[in-house]
N, C-alpha and C positions, 0 to 999 in steps of 0.2 A: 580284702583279707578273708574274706566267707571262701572265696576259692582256697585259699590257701589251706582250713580247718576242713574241708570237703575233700583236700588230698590228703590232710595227714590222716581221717576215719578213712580213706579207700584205701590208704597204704597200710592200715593198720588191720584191716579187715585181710588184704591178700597176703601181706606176713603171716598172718596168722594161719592161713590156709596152707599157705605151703610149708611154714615149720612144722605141719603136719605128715610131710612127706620127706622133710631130711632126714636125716640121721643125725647125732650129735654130731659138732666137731669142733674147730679149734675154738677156745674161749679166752684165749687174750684177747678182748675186745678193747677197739677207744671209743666203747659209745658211751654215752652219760649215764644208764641206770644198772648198776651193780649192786643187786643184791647183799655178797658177801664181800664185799668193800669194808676197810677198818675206816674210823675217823677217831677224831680226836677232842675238836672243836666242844662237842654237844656236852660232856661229861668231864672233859681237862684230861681223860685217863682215854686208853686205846678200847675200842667199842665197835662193833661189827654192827653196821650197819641196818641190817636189817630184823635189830632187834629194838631199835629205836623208834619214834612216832613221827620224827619232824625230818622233813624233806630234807637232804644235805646233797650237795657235790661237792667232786674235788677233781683238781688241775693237778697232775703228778707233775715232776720232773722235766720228766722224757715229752709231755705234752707241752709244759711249758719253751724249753728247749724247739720242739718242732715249729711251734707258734709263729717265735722269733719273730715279738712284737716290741715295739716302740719304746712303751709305757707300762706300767702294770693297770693302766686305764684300758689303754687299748687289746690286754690279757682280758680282763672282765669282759670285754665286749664280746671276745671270741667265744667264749661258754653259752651266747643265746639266752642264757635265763639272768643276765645282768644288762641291765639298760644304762647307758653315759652318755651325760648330757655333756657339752662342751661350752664353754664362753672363750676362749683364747688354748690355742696350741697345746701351749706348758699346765692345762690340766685335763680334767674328767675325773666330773662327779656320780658317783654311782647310786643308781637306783631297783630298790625289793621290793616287789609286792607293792608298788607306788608309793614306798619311802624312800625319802634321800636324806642327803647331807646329814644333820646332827641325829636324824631317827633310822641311822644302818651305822653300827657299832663296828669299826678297824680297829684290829687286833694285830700283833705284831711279835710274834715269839711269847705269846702270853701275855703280852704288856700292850694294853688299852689305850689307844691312840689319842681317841677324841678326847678332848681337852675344854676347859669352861669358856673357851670363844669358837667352837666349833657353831656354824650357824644354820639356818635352818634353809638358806636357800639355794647358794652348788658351793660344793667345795672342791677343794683342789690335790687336798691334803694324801692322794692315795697312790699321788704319782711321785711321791719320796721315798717309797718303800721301793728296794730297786729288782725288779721281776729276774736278773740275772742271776741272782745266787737263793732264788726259792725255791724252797726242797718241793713245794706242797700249799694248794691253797684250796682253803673250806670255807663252803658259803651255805650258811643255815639260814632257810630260808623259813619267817614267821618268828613272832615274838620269843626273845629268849633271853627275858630278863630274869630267870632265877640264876642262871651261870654267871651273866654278864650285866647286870643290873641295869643302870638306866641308857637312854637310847638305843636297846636293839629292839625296837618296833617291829621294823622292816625284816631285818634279821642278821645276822654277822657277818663279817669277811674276817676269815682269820689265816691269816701269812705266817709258813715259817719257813724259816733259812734255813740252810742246808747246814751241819752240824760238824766239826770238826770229830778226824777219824782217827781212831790209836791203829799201833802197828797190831797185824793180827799174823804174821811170821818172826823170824829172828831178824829181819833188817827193821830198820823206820820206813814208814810207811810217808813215802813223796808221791801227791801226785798235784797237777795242773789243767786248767780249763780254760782256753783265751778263744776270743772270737772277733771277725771283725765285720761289721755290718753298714750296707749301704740300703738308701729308699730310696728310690727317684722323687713322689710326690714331694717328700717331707727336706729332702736335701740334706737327708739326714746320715752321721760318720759313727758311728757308734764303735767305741774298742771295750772290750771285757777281760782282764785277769784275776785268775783266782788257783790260790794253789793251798794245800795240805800239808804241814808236816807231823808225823802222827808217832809218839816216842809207846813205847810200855805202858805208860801212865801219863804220860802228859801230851796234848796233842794240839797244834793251833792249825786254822784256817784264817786264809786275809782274803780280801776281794777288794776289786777295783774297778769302777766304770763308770767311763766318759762318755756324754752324747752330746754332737752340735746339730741341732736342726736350722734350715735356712726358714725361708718364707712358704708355709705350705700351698701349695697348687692343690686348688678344686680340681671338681670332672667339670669338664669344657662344653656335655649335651645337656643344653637347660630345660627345664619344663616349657611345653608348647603353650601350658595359659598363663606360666611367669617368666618368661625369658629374660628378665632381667632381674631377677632376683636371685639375690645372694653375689651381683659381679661387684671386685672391691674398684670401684669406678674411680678414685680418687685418693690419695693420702697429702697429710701434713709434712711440713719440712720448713725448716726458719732455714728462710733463705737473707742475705744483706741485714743479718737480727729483725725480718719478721716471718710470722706463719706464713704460711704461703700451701694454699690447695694444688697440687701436685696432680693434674692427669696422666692415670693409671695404662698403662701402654698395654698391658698386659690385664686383664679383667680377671682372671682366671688364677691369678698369683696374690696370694692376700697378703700384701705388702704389711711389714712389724707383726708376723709372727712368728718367728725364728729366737730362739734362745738356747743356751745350755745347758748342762747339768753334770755335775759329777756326785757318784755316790762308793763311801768306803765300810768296809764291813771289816770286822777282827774279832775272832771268837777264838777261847783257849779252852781246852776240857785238863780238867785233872779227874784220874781215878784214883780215889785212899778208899781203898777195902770196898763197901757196899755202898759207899756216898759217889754220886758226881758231881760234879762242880763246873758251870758253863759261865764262864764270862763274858759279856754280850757287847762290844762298841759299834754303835752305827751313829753315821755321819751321813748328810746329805745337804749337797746344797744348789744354787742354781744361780745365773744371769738372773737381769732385770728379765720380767716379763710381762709385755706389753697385752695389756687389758685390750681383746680384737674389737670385740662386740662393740664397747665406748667411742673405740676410735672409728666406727666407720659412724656413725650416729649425724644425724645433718640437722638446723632446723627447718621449718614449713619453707624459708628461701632456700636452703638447699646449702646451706653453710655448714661448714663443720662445728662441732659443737664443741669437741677437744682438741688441744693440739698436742697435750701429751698425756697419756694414762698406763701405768703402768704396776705392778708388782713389783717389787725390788726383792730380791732374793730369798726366794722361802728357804729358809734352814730348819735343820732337826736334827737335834744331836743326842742320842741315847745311851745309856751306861745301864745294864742290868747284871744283876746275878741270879745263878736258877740253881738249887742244889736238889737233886733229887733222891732219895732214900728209901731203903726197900725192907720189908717185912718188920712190925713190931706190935704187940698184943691190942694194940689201937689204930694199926692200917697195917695194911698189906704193900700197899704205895702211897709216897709223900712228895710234895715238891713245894720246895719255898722259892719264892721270886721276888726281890728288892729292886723297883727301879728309879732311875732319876730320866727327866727328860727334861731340854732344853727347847725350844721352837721361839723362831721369830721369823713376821711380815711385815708388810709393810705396804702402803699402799700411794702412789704419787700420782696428781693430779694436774694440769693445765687446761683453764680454757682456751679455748681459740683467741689470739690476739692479745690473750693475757698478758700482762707479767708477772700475776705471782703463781707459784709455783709452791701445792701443798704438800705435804709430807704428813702422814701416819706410819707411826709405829707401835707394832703390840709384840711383845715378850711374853712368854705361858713360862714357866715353871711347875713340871710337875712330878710330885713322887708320891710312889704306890708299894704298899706291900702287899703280895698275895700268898694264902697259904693253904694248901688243896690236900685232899686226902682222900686214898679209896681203899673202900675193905669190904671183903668177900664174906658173905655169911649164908650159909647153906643158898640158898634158891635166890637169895636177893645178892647184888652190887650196892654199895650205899657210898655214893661219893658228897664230902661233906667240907666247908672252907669260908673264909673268914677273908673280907678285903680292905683295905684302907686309903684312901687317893685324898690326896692335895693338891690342887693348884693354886697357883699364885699369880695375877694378870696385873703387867706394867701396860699403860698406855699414852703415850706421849707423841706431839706433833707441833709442828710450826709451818709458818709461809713463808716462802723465802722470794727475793725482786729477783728475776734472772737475768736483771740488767747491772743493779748497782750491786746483788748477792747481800744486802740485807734480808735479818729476819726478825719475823714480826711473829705475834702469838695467835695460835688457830685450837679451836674446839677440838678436842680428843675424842676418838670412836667410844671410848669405854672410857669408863669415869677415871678423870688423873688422880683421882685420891686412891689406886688401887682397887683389886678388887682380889677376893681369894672364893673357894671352894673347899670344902671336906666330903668325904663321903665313907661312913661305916657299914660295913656289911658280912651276915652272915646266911650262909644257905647249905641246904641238902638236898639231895635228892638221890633217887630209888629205883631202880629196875630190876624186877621180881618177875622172874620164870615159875608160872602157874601151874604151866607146865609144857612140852613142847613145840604144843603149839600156840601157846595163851602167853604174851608177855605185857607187863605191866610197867608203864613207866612216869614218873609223879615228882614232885619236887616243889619247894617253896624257900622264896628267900624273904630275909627283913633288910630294910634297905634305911639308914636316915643321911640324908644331904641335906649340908648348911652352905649358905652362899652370903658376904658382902660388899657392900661397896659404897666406895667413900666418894661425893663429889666435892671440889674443893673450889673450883674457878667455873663459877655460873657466870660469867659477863655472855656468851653466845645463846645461853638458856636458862633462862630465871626462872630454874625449879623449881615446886615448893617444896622439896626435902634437901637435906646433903645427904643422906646415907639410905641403901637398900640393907633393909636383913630381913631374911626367909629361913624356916629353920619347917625342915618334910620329911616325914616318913613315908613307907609304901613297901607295902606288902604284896608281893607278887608270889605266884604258881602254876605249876601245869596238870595236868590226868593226862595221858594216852593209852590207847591201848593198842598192843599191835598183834595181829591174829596171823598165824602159818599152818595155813592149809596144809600146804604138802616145802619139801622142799625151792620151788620155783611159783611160789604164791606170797606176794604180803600185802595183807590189807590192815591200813594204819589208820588210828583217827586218835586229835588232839584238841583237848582244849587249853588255851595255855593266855596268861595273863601278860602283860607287857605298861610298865611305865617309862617316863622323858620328864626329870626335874627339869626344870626351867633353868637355863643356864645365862651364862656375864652377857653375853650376847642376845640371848630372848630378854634378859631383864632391865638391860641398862646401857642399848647403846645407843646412840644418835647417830644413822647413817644415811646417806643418801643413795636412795635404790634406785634412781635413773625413773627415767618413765615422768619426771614431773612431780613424784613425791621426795617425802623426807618421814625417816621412823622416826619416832621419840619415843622414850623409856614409859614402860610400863611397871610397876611394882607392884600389880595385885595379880599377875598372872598367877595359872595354878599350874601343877601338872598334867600332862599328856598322859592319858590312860587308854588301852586296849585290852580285849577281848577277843580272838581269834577262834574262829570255828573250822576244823580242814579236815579230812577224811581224804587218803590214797591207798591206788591200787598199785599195784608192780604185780608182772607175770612175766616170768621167763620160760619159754620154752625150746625143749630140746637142748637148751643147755648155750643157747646162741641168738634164740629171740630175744629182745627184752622189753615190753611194754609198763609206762608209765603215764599216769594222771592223777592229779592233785588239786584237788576243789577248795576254797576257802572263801570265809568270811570274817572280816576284821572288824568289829565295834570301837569306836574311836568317839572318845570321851573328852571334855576339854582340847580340844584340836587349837592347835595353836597354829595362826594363821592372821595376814595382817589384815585389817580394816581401817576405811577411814575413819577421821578420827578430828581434835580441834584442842588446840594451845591456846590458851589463855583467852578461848570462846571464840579464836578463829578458825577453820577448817585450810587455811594457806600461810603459809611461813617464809619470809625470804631468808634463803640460804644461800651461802656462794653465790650474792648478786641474784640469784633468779626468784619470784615466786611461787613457791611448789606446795601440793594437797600434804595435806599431815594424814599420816598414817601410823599406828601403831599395833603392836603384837595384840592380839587377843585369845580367849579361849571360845571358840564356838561351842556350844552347849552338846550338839554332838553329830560325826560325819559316820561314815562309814566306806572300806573300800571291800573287793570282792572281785577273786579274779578266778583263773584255769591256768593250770599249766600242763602239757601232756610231752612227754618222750616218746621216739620208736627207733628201737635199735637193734639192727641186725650184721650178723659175722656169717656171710653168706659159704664162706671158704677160709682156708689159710689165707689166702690172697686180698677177699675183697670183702667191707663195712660197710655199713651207712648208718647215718643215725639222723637224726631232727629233732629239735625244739620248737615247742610254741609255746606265746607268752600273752592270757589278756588281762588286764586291770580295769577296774571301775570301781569309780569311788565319786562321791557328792556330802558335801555338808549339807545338811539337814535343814532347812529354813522354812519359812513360812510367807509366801504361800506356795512356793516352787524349790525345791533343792537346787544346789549350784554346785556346779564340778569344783572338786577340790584339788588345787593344785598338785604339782609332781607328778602325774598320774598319766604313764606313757602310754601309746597307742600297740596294737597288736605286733611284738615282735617276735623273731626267734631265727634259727640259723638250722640249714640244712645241710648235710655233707656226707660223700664216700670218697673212700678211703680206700687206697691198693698197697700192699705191701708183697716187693719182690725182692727178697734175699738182702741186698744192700740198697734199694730202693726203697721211700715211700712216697707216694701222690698223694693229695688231699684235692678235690675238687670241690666246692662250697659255695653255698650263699648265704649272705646275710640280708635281711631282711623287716622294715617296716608298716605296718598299715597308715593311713592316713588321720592325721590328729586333727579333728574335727572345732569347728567354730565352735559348737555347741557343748563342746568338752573341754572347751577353754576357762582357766581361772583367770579373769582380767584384773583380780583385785593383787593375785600374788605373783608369782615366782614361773612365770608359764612362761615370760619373754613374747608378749606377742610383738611386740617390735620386730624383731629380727625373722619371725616367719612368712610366709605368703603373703599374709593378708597383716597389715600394723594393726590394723582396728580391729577387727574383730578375732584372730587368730584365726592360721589355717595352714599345718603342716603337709602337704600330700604324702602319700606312700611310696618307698623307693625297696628298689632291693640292688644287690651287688652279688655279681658273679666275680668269682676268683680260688685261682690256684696256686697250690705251694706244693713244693717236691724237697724230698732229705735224701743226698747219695752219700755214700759212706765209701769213701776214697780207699781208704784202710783204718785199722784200728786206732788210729792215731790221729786222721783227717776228716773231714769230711762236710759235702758244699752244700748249702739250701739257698732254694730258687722259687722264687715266688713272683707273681702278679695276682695284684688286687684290684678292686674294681675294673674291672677289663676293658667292661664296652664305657670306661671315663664317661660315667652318670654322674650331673650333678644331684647332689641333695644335702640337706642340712637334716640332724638327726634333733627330734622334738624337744624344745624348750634349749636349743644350742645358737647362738649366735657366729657361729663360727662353720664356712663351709665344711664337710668330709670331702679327704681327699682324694683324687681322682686318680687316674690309671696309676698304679705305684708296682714298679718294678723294684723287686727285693732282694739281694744277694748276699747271703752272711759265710763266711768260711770258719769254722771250727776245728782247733787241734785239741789236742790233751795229751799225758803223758802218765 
């Protein structure tokens, strides 16, 4: 990867030389640093860019659209500055600044996804938001707990859909959006509709979308010093009612990971006078989906270890309302949001040869109210708002005989006596024009979260408490300042605080993490706190350069991360028949991560683009007498691309691209997966990159076909801390009309 940082300074050094000798010219760029770019995300209110302190992008429309990806997983990955880990097909967890899962906060039309079992090691939860009908997505990257309070460490993903339209002539305003899409790798049928009817005053949008994926096919050219790694050599199958190990005909086809998914949207606007009013229904649900990683798992003989592990259908079902209201001697702009959210998992389990057959299920309940406000006072924006979240966590399970279909009682991930969550919240914050070129930007929230939880049937764990209660406050803020030299100059620097209450899941679950361990509940955890240090430059020249880099440092306080640990004075537990090391949640006293991220983007012509990302992280907990890498913490990545646009043509040519995730930057205590990499023992990711192309021709106004190939030259490689190969040569064809 040093090669890789030695091209993008020579490519940034001879841009920069020759935007010396254009001329201006066309500035519809799709490169990633725009200056005067609005966002949304950072302040809840519309906000240009580059008057703010903390890094942001965003994926419009028309980008997402061209993408014409899978997942809204595999949309993040396309931006280069979002890293996703994968364990099985049907998800991708996304990782900032080497946060994941419960410390990078999803956002969803305003309404805050993560929920009191969101957990801290991959999540899945990002591929129910459905990428087909997003208007726009904002990723703030670095601590940004005064907006969005606890868990955005890492930094936000915030999703919004695209917004029902009123008529703006004397007809109703009808229009329509259907697509249909084919992958060769993923075996994937994907159908999209979505249509508008838009009256004077009252206007509804619906949306619809189906996807079946088959078994996805790896790249077929392995590494010369692991040629066998990552082929799925074998699967399970009760053949005559027993398991039975099944050779793999095909190495290259990772046999049970194929599932489906459909997801429905229905939004209504009413306008009365200077109020809107947005009704919000999103539904999402899926097939069983088969845990990959588990099922390929063998022991030291080479026996399988599962014969069934799967997910049973993630659902999410949401109801919000958003009214938004304009001018009154106390704001200038208001917007109230009431949500309710429904979500359930579920999680099934078979040994090899088994016959019982386990069953988890967790239910979340949650409802939130937010209430925002912004108002204009000479030189300063003062946006200022008040939050409220509840959840409610059901957790129930049994084992059931797959022979005689009796069932019997089994231990609950999360305590069966319930568990709940509160969270009050109030913040403000400030962005003061010093003056044109001097802007100030500040903010501080108070935050208190209660959590508890009842346990009621100890026979699998003879705790010494029945109940968790935790009752936390946390006080978080930022300073930035952001400095404009001239109009194509900004240089930004932040310092900005970031907390993570400890949630059902870091406090009280008992799970089995694979690897030979088992967590148990800890009730003295504290909060996750950070510190972030980061200073950027952005230059644009001529009106068509655009350089970007962003330095940081994160202090990470109470890091919660697991260690071993000892029940009832033993350091081994037999769980599900096996004996496994006890681990549980802890707070390390303190880690720290620190990375680079640099942009170069150039619009050489009307016709032709380029741009590139690179992406490094480092981070170690703090120990004595040697620091240790701390998990989550990806290897050097980022994504390079140009871009030709001819009249009704567009090309993209790209790669995507990792460095190699070293032994020596392995967590073996946590969430790194070294099982599933190179090396079991010690970890050891190598570096891959992928070359590939996608094309948009526009038939007519009405049509129009994209064609794409992805990994071209079919490289295998598995992307860091993922159990699950990336897919190999994938030929793409989606056809889109509208009306």
């Amino acid at each position: 990867m040093k090669k890789i940082f030695l091209i993008h300074v020579l490519l940034c050094i001879i841009f920069i030389v020759q935007a010396q000798k254009n001329k201006p010219g066309n500035t519809d760029s799709l490169n990633e640093v725009n200056l005067n770019e609005i966002t949304i995300s950072v302040t809840k209110f519309k906000e240009n860019k580059k008057y703010l302190a903390q890094q942001v992008q965003t994926i419009g429309s028309k980008k997402i659209a061209f993408y014409s990806q899978q997942t809204t997983a595999e949309l993040l990955t396309q931006t280069g500055n979002v890293f996703v880990q994968k364990s099985q097909l049907g998800g991708g967890s996304p990782v900032i600044r080497g946060f994941e899962a419960n410390k990078v906060l999803i956002s969803v039309d305003g309404v805050r996804m993560n929920n009191a079992i969101f957990r801290g090691g991959h999540l899945q939860n990002v591929i129910t938001m459905d990428n087909s009908i997003l208007d726009r997505v904002e990723i703030i990257f670095g601590p940004s707990s005064v907006i969005y309070g606890s868990d955005a460490l890492g930094g936000v993903l915030s999703f919004y859909t695209k917004k029902p339209v009123l008529k703006t002539t004397g007809k109703d305003t009808i229009k329509a959006n259907a697509y249909v899409r084919y992958a060769s790798a993923y075996q994937e049928k994907t159908g999209h509709l979505d249509f508008n009817i838009g009256g004077k005053k009252l206007a509804s949008l619906t949306s619809f979308t189906f996807s079946d994926f088959g078994d996805l096919k790896q790249g077929s050219h392995y590494y010369d010093d692991f040629p066998d790694w990552g082929k799925r050599t074998f699967y399970v199958k009760r053949i005559n009612g027993m398991d039975t190990m099944i050779k793999n005909t095909n190495p290259d086809k990772q046999v049970q990971t194929g599932y489906s998914q459909y997801d429905i949207l229905q939004k209504f606007l009413l306008q009365t006078g200077k109020i809107e009013h947005v009704f919000n229904f999103q539904y999402s649900t899926s097939s069983d989906i088969y845990r990959y990683d588990r099922l390929t798992e063998t022991t030291a003989a080479g026996i399988a270890k599962s014969a069934e592990w799967y997910y049973g259908p993630q659902k999410r079902l949401m109801a919000a309302y958003n009214m938004y209201l304009q001018a009154s001697s106390f704001y200038d702009k208001a917007q109230f949001t009431v949500a309710y959210q429904d979500i359930e998992e579920s999680r099934h389990n078979r040994n090899f040869k088994s016959t019982k057959l386990n069953h988890r299920k967790e239910n979340v309940k949650v409802g939130s109210v937010n209430a925002d406000f912004f108002k204009k006072i000479k030189k300063s924006e003062i946006s200022y708002g008040a939050e409220i979240i509840y959840n409610k966590v059901n957790s129930s399970a049994y084992a059931e005989n797959i022979l005689t279909g009796v069932q019997s009682s089994l231990d609950t991930r999360y305590p069966d006596g319930g568990s709940s969550t509160q969270s009050y919240a109030l913040y403000v914050t400030s962005l003061h024009k010093l003056s044109e070129h001097i802007v100030v930007n500040s903010g501080i929230r108070f935050t208190q979260n209660r959590l508890s939880s009842r346990f009621i049937d100890k026979t699998f764990f003879p705790l010494p408490y029945d109940t968790i209660k935790q009752k936390i406050e946390a006080l978080s803020g930022n300073l930035g300042l952001v400095f404009l030299p001239g109009s194509d100059w900004k240089i930004a620097t932040i310092v900005a605080t970031g907390f993570r209450t400890p949630n059902v899941d870091d406090m009280s679950k008992v799970f089995e993490s694979g690897n030979g361990t088992v967590i148990i509940p800890n009730p003295d955890i504290k909060p996750e706190r950070t510190i972030n240090y980061e200073i950027s430059l952005n230059k644009t020249i001529n009106q068509k350069w655009q350089l970007g880099t962003t330095f940081w440092h994160t202090e990470y306080y109470n890091a919660l991360t697991t260690d071993f640990a000892t029940f009832n004075g033993s350091s081994t537990i037999a769980y599900n028949g096996v004996t496994s090391k006890v681990v549980t949640v802890v707070n390390k006293k303190r880690a720290y991560i620190q990375g680079i991220s640099a942009n170069i983007g150039a619009d050489f012509n009307k016709h032709f683009s380029f741009s590139s990302v690179i992406n490094y992280t480092h981070g170690r907990i703090k120990e004595v007498p040697k620091n240790y890498p701390l998990d989550h913490v990806p290897p050097v990545y980022g994504k390079t691309n140009f871009t030709g646009r001819f009249n009704k043509l567009t090309i993209e040519v790209f790669a995507l691209y990792n460095g190699a995730k070293n032994s020596a930057n392995y967590n073996l205590r946590g969430e790194d997966n070294q099982v599933y990499s190179a090396d079991i023992i010690r970890g050891f990711t190598p570096a891959w990159f992928t070359a590939n192309l996608r094309t948009a021709y526009e038939i007519s106004k009405y049509c129009s076909v994209q064609v794409g190939v992805e990994n071209v030259f079919d490289k295998f490689y598995r992307v860091f801390g993922s159990g699950l190969g990336a897919p190999g040569r994938n030929f793409v064809i989606t056809l889109r009309g509208k009306i």
